[in-house]
C-alpha positions in Angstrom: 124.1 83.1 45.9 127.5 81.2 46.1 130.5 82.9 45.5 132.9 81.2 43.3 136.2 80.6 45.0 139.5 83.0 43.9 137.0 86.0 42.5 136.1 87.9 46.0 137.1 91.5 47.3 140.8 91.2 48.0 141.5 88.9 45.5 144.7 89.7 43.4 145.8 88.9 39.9 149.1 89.3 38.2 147.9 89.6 34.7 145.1 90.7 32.8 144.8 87.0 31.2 144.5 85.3 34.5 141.6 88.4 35.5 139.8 87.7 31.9 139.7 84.0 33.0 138.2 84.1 36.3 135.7 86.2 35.2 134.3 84.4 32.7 134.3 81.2 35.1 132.3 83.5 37.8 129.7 84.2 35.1 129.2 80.6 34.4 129.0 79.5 37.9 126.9 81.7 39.2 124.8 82.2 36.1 125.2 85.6 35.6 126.2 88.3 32.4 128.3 91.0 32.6 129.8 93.7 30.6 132.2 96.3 31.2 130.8 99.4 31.7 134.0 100.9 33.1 138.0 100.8 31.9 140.8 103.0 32.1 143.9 102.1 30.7 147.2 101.7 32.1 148.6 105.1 29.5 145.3 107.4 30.3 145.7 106.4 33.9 149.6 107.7 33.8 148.1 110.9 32.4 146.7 111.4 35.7 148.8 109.8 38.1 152.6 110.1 36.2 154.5 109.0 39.1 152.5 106.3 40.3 154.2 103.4 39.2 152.0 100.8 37.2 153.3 97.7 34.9 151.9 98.2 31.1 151.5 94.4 30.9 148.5 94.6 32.8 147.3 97.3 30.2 144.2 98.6 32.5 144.3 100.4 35.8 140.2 100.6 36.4 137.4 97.9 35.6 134.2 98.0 36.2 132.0 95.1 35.8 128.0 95.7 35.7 125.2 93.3 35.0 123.7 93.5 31.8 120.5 94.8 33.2 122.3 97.1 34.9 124.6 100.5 34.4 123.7 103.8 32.9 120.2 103.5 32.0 118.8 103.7 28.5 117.0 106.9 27.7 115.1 107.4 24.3 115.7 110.0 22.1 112.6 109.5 19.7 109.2 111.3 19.9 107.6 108.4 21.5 106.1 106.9 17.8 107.4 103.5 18.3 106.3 102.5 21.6 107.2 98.3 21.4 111.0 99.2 22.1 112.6 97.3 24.8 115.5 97.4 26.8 117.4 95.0 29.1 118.5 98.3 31.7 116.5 98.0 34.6 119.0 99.7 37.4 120.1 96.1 38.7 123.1 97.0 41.6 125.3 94.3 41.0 129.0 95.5 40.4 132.7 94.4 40.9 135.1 96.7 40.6 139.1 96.1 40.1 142.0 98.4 40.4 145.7 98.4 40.4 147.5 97.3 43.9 149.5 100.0 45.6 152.6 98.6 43.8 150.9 98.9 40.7 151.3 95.0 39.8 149.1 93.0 40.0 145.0 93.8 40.0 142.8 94.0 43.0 139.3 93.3 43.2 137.8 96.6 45.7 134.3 96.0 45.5 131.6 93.4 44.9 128.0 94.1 45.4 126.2 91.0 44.0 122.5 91.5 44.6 120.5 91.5 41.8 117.0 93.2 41.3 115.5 90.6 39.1 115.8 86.9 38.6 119.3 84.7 38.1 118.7 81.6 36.2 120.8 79.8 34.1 118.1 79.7 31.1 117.9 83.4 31.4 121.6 83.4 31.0 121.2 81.3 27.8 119.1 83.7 25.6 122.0 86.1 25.3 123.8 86.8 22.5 127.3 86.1 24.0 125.8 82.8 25.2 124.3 81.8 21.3 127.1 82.2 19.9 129.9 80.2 18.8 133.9 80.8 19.9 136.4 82.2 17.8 138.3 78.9 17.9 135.1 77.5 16.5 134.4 80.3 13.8 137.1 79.7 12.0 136.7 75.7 11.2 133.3 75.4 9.4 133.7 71.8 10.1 133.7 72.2 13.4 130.2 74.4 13.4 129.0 71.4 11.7 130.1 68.9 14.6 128.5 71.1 17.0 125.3 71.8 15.0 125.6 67.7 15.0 126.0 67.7 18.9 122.8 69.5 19.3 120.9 67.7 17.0 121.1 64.5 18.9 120.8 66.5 22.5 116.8 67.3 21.3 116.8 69.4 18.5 114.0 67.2 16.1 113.5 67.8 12.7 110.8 69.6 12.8 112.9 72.7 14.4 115.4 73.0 11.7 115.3 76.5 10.2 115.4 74.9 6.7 112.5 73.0 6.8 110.6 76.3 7.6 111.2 77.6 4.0 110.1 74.4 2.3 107.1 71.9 2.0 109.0 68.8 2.7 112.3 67.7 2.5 113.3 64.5 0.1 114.3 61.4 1.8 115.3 58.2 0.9 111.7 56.6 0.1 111.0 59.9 -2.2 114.4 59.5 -4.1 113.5 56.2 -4.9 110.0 56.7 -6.4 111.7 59.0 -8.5 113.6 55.7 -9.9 110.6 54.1 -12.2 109.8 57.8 -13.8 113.0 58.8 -14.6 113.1 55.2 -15.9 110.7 55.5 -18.0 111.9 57.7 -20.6 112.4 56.2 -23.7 116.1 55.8 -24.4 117.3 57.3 -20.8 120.0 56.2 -19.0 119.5 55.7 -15.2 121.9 55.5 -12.4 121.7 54.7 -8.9 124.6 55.6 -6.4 124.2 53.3 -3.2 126.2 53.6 0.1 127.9 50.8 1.6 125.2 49.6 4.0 122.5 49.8 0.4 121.6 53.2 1.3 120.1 54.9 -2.3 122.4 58.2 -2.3 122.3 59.7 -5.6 120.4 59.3 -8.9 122.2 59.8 -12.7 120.5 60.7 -15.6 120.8 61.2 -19.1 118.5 61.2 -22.0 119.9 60.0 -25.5 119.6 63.9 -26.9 121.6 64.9 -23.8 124.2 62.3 -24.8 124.3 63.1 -28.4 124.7 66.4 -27.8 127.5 66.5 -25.5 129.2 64.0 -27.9 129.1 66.9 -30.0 130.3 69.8 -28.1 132.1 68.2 -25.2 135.2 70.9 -25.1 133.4 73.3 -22.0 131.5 71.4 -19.2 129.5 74.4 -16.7 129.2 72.1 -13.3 127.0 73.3 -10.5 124.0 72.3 -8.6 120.7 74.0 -7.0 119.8 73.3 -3.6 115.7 74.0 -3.9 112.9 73.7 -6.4 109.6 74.9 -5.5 108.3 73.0 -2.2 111.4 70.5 -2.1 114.9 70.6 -1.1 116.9 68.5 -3.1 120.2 69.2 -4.3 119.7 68.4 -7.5 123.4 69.2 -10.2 123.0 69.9 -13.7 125.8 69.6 -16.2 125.9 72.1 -19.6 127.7 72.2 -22.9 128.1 75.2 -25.1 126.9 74.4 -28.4 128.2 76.2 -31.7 125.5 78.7 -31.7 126.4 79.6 -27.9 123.1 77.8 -26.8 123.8 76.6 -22.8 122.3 72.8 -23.7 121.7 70.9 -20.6 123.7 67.3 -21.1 123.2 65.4 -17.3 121.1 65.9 -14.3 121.9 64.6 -10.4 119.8 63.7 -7.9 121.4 63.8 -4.5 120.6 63.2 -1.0 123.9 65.1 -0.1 126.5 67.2 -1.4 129.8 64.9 0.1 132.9 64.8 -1.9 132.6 60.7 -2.1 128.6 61.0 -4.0 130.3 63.9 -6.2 132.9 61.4 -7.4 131.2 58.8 -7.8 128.5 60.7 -9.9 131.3 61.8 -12.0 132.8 58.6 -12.6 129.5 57.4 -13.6 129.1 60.3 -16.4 132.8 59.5 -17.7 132.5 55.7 -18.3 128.9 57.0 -19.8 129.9 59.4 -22.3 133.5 58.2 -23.8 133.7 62.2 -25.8 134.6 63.4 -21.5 138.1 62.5 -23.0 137.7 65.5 -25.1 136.7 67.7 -22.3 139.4 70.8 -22.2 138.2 72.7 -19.7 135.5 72.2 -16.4 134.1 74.9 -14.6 132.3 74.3 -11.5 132.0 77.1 -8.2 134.4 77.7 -5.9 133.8 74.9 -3.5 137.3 73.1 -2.8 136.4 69.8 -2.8 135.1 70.2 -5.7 138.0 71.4 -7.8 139.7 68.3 -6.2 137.3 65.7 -7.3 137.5 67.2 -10.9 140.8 67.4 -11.6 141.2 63.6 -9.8 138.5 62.3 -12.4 139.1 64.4 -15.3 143.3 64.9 -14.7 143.5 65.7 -18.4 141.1 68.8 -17.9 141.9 72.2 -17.2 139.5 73.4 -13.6 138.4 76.6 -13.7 136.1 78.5 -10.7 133.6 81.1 -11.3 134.6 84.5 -11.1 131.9 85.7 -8.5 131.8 82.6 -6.3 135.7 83.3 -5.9 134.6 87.0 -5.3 132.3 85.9 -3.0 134.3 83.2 -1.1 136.9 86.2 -0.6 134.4 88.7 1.0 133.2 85.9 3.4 137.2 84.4 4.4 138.6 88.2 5.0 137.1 89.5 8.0 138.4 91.2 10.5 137.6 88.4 13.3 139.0 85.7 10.9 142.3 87.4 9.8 142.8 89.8 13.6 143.2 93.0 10.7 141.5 96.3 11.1 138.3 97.7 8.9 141.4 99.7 6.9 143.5 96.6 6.3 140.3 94.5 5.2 139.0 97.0 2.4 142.5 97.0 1.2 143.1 93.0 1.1 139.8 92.8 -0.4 140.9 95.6 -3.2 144.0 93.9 -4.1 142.3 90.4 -4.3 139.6 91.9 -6.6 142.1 92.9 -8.7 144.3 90.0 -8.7 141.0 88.4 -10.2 141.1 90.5 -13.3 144.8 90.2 -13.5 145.4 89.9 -17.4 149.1 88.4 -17.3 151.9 87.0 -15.1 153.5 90.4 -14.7 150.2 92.1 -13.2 149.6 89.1 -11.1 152.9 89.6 -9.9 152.7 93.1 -9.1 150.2 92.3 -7.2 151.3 90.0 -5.8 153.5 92.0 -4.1 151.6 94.5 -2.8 149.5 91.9 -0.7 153.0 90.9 1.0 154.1 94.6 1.5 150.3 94.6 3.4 152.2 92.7 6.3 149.2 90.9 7.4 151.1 87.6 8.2 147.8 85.7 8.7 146.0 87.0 5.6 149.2 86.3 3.8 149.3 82.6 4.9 145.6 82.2 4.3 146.2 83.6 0.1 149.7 80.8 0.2 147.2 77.8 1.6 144.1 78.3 -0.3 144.9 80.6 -3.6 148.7 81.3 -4.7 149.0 77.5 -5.5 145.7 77.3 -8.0 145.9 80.9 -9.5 145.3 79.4 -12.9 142.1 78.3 -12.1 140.4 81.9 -11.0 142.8 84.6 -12.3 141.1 85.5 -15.4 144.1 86.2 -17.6 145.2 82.2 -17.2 141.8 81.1 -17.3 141.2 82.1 -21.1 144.6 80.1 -22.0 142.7 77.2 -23.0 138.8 77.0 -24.6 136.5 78.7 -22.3 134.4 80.6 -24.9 135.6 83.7 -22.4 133.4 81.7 -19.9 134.0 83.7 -16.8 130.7 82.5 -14.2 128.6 79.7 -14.1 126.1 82.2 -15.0 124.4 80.1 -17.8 123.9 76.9 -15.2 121.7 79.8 -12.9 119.8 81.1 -15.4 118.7 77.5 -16.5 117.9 76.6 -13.3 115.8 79.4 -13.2 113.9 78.5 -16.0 113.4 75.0 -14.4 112.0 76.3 -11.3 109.5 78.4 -13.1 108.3 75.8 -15.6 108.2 73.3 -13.1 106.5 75.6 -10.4 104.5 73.1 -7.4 104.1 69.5 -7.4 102.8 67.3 -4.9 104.7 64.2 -4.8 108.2 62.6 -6.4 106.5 61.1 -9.5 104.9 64.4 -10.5 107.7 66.2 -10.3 109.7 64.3 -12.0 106.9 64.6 -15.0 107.0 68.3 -14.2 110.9 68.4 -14.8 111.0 66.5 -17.9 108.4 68.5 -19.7 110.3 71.6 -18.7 113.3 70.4 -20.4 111.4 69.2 -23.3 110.2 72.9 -23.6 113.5 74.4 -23.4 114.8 72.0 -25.9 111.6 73.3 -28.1 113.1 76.8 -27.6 116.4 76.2 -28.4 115.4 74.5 -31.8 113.3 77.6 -32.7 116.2 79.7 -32.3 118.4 77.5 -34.5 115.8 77.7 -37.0 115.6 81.4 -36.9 119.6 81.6 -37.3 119.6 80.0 -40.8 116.5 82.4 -42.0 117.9 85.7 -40.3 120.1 87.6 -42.2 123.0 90.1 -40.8 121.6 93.4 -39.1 124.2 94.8 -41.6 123.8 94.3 -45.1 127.3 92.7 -46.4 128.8 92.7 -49.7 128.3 89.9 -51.7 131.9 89.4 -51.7 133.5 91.0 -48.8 135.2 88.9 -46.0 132.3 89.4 -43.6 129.8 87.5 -45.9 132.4 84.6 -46.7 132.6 84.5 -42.9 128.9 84.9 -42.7 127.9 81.8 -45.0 130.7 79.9 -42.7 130.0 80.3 -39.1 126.8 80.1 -36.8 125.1 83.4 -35.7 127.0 83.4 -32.2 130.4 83.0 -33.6 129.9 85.6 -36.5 128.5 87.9 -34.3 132.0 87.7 -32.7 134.4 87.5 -35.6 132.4 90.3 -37.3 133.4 92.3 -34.7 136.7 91.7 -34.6 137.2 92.4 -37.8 136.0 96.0 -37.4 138.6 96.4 -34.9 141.5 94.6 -36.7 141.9 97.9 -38.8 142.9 100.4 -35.9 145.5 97.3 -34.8 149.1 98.3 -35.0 152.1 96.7 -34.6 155.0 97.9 -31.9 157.7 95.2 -34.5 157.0 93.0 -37.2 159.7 90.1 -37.7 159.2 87.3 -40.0 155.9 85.7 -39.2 155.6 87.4 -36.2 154.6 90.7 -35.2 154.0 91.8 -31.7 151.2 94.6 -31.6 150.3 97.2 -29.1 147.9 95.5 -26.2 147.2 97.5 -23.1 147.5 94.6 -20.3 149.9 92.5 -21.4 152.4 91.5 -24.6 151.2 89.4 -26.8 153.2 87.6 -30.0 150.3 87.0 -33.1 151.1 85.6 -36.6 149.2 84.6 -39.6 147.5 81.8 -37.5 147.9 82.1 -34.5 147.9 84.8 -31.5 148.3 84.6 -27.6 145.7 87.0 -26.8 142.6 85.7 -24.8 139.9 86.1 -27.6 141.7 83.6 -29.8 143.2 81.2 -27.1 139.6 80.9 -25.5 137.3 81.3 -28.9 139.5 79.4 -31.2 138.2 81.9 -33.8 140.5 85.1 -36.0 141.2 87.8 -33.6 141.8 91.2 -34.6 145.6 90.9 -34.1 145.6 88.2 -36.6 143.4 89.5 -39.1 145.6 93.2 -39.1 149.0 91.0 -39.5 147.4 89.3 -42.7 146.0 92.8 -44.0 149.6 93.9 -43.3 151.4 91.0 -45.2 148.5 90.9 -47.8 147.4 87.7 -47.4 143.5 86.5 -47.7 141.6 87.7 -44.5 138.9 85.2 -45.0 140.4 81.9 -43.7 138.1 79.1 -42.7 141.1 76.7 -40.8 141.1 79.2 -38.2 138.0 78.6 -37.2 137.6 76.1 -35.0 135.0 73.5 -36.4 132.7 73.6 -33.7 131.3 77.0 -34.9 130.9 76.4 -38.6 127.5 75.9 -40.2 128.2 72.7 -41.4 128.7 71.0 -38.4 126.4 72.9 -36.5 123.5 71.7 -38.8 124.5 68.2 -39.3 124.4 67.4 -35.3 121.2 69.5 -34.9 118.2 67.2 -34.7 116.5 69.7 -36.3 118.4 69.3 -39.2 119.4 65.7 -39.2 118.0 65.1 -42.3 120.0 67.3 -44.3 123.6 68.1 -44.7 123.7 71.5 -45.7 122.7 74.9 -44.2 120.1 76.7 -45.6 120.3 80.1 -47.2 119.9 83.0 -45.1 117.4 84.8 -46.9 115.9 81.6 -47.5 113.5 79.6 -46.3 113.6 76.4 -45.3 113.4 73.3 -47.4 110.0 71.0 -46.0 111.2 68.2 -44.0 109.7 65.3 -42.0 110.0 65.8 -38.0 111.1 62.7 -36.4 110.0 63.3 -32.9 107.3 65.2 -31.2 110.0 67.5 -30.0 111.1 68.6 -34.0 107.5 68.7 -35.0 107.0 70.9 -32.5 109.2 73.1 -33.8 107.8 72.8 -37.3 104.6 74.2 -36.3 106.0 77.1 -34.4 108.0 78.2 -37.3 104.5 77.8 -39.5 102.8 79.4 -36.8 105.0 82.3 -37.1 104.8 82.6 -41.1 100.9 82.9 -40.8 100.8 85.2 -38.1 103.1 87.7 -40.3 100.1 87.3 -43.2 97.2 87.5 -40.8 98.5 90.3 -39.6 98.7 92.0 -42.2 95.3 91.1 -43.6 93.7 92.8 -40.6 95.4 96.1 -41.4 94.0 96.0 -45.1 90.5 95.2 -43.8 90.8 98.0 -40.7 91.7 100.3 -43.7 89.1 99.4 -46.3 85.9 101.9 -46.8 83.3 101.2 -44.1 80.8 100.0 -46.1 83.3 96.9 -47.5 84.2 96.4 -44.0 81.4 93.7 -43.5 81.9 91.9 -46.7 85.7 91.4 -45.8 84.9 90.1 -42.3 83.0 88.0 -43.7 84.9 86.4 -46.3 87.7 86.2 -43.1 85.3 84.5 -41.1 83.9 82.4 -43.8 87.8 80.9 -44.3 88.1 80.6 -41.0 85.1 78.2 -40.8 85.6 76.1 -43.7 89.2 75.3 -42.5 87.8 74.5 -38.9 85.2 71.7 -41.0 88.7 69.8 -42.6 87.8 71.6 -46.2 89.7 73.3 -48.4 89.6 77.1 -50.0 90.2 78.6 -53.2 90.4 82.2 -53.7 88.9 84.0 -57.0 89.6 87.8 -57.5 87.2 90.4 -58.5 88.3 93.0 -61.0 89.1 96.0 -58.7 88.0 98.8 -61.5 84.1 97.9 -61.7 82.6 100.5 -60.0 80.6 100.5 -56.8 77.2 99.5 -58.5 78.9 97.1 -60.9 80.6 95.5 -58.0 77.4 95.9 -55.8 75.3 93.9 -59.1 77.6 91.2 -59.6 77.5 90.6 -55.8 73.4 90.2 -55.7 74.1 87.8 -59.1 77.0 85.9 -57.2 76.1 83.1 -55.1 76.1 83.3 -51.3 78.0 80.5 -50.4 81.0 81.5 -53.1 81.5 85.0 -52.6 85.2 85.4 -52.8 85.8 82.2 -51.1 85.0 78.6 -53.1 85.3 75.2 -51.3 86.3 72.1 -52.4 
């Protein structure tokens, strides 16, 4: 083996930089990994030796340098159970040791034995971890990991080895994203896009469906943004845009089909659903994950939108940023960065924030502070809870509702086989969601309160005004507005007593974070009109996105009719207009019957046994004419004949009558 030149027994080095360097260029040359399995330092050595004299820059006075399939050997310690376990000790010689001068500085190398007992190849070299891995430099620019994954891509890595492809069928390219084109087409009143690259390269697809459209026009003030990466067998970024309707029903408003995730397609695609929909002018607030670009593209599109990020992707983007590697802090100083950020998350006003604030500075971690001043200080409005709910956010925290939908896709849409059938896959899956949805809608107008209300109490007036969801809400606050009290009352305007923060609330109007974000009577609001005696039942403090009124007259189940129906009520008959609404008509008849033929079969389990066969037989004789297209009428018999009366007039009565006559 050739020795690399400068790194040899005699060799001297004035500093432990310039030793570090040289060994890392005789590993490379000679193809070779090493480890230290020796050090003393410079302090422990003076322990020994006090009046030696040794310079602390050098901060070591012993190294030993072994091969990695050398030094102490391994010896197991387990009762011999698992016998599979490996170990890369196999007594290999090679050492180089190093040790102060006589001077004590500058180091000397004292020994070298460089035989090996195995082979010393530079693929063998390769498969170790320290080789795999990337450099600090490197770690800390994402973009660079990409460049280099990129390098090695076009060295020889084909597609075929890329780890993702391992955990899917087949990956969507630019002949699949186009078949998808003519299905997605194909709806009747749909609206398709197609985002090309500058050299007529398809990049993205858009689409929207007319009840998409209309319903956004309708509740446009939250937008949820954020994609999914995967469906079953397919990897295809694929982003789905939500509203919050007025019954808190996550309806799904635009889907995009991506070949990428770039900033430039994002915009684009954006752009595409503003000029689409002109109600994105009434957009107040878009929340989308923590991605930075992201948040950029948003707020350059939609500059009169308020950007908010999810609570656990920031949570999450924190955990992965502060390491000890990235930041140079201990395991200590982590878990308490990581504690203060948690909390600045849940921070409920300026004045926590603040304090908080503080105490990362007082941390003296100069390069965590500098990465919280570049990526976070700046935007704290966007993920500190307490200034998220300043504007309509429904107290919104995640993009929660996006997952759970795309959940729902996955399942419904479950495998396919090519573009076109999954694109028929994904549309019936929405069409069954949308089926769900309208159930539910139908189910709030019949379902009364779980508490029985008085007929004219402010909980029913509020009650025949708003939709389930925001009832549910206000009816709680209202039980809470009663243990309200109030640190000074001045005018029209009282501040009460709020744990977090201090908050100033009148007769319409409140800075806490259920009213800002809600737009609906908070407890502080509803105790300061108690207090001044005015009417707690107020219906222009409700925002009119969560009355009934509205709510029914943009639902296509009820597009025909402009008023709510009762509670307790049921429905007046109407004529569905699509397959979707009929749909829902039969599962809310469906539903009716089931209640009564349920209940029939408990009366007939609990008749005598020797009736049992004649009421079986009446049920299936019902059943069979209705399965023929005919029609049943229904005579009673006169309950008080006795057995034999009953049992004479039965041999007198007709067989094909019975109780049952058709028409």
């Amino acid at each position: 083996m050739s020795q690399a030149v400068g790194f040899r027994v005699g060799a001297e080095f004035s500093s432990y930089s310039e030793l570090h360097r040289e060994f890392r260029r005789y590993q490379r040359d000679c193809a070779v990994q090493l480890w230290t399995r020796h050090s003393r330092t410079i302090e422990a050595q003076r322990r020994r030796a006090p009046k030696r004299p040794m310079n602390d820059a050098l901060k070591f006075a012993e190294i030993d340098y072994a091969c990695i399939h050398g030094g102490k050997l391994f010896r197991a310690k387990g009762t011999g159970k698992r016998t599979n376990q490996r170990t890369n000790k196999t007594k290999c010689p090679c050492v180089i040791k190093v040790r102060l001068s006589p001077d004590g500085d500058k180091f000397v190398v004292k020994e070298m034995i460089e035989s090996h007992n195995h082979t010393v190849q530079e693929a063998e070299r390769e498969r170790f971890p320290h080789q795999r891995r990337f450099d600090k430099a490197v770690q800390s620019n994402r973009a660079d990991i990409k460049e280099n994954l990129g390098g090695a891509v076009e060295q020889g890595i084909h597609q075929e080895d890329n780890p993702r492809d391992k955990w899917t069928t087949w990956k969507m390219n630019q002949t699949n994203l186009e078949k998808m084109v003519p299905a997605l087409a194909s709806v009747k009143d749909g609206n398709v896009v197609v985002v090309v690259s500058k050299a007529n390269v398809l990049q993205a697809i858009y689409f929207q469906d007319s009840s998409m459209k209309q319903t956004f026009e309708k509740f446009p003030e939250v937008l949820l943004l954020d994609f999914m990466h995967r469906w079953e067998g397919l990897w295809l970024p694929t982003f789905l845009l939500l509203v919050i309707d007025g019954n808190g029903e996550s309806d799904l408003v635009c889907l995009w089909f991506a070949q990428n995730e770039e900033r430039e397609t994002i915009k684009q695609l954006l752009r595409i659903f503003k000029q689409k929909n002109p109600a994105a002018e009434r957009i107040q607030t878009v929340m989308c994950s923590g991605r930075p670009y992201r948040g950029e593209v948003v707020s350059e599109v939609l500059p009169h939108s308020k950007l908010v990020t999810c609570l656990f992707h920031t949570l999450r983007t924190f955990r992965a940023d502060v390491t000890t590697d990235k930041l140079h802090v201990t395991v200590g100083q982590r878990n308490l960065l990581l504690e203060i950020l948690h909390n600045m998350c849940y921070a409920a006003s300026a004045e926590e924030y603040d304090l908080l604030y503080h105490q990362l500075l007082d941390t003296n971690t100069q390069r965590a502070i500098d990465y919280f001043h570049k990526n976070w200080h700046e935007s704290r409005s966007q993920w500190v809870e307490g200034f998220k709910h300043e504007s309509e956010t429904y107290l919104t925290s995640t993009i929660n509702r996006v997952e759970q939908l795309s959940q729902k896709l996955q399942a419904l849409v479950g495998k396919f086989t090519d573009s076109a059938t999954f694109v028929q896959d994904l549309l019936k899956a929405i069409d069954s969601l949308r089926t769900e949805c309208d159930y539910r809608a139908v189910r709030m107008f019949q379902k009364p309160p779980l508490v029985a209300l008085e007929a004219s109490s402010t909980a029913s007036a509020y009650f025949s005004l708003l939709t389930g969801f925001a009832f549910s809400r206000v009816q709680r606050e209202l039980e809470e507005a009663q243990w309200v009290t109030f640190l000074s009352v001045e005018g029209e305007q009282a501040q009460p007593v709020s744990r977090r923060r201090a908050i100033v609330t009148g007769p319409s109007s409140c800075q806490c974070a259920f009213h800002t974000s809600m737009k609906l009577p908070c407890r502080h609001i509803l105790a300061f009109r108690q207090l001044r005696g005015a009417d707690l039942f107020e219906p222009a403090l409700c925002s009119l996105r969560w009355t009934r009124e509205h709510y029914l007259r943009n639902h296509p189940v009820f597009r025909t009719s402009t008023e709510a129906p009762a509670a307790s009520a049921p429905l007046p008959p109407q004529q569905p207009e699509s397959p979707r609404e009929q749909m829902t008509v039969q599962q809310e008849r469906y539903r009716q019957a089931f209640k009564v033929a349920q209940k029939l079969s408990v009366l007939a389990a609990e008749c005598p046994a020797e009736d049992f066969d004649s009421c079986l037989a009446v049920m299936t004789a019902v059943t069979n004419i209705w399965a023929r297209g005919g029609q049943v009428q229904v005579t009673e018999i006169n309950v008080t004949h006795t057995k034999e009366e009953r049992s004479s007039a039965s041999d007198n009565m007709p067989s094909d009558v019975d109780s049952v006559h058709q028409n």
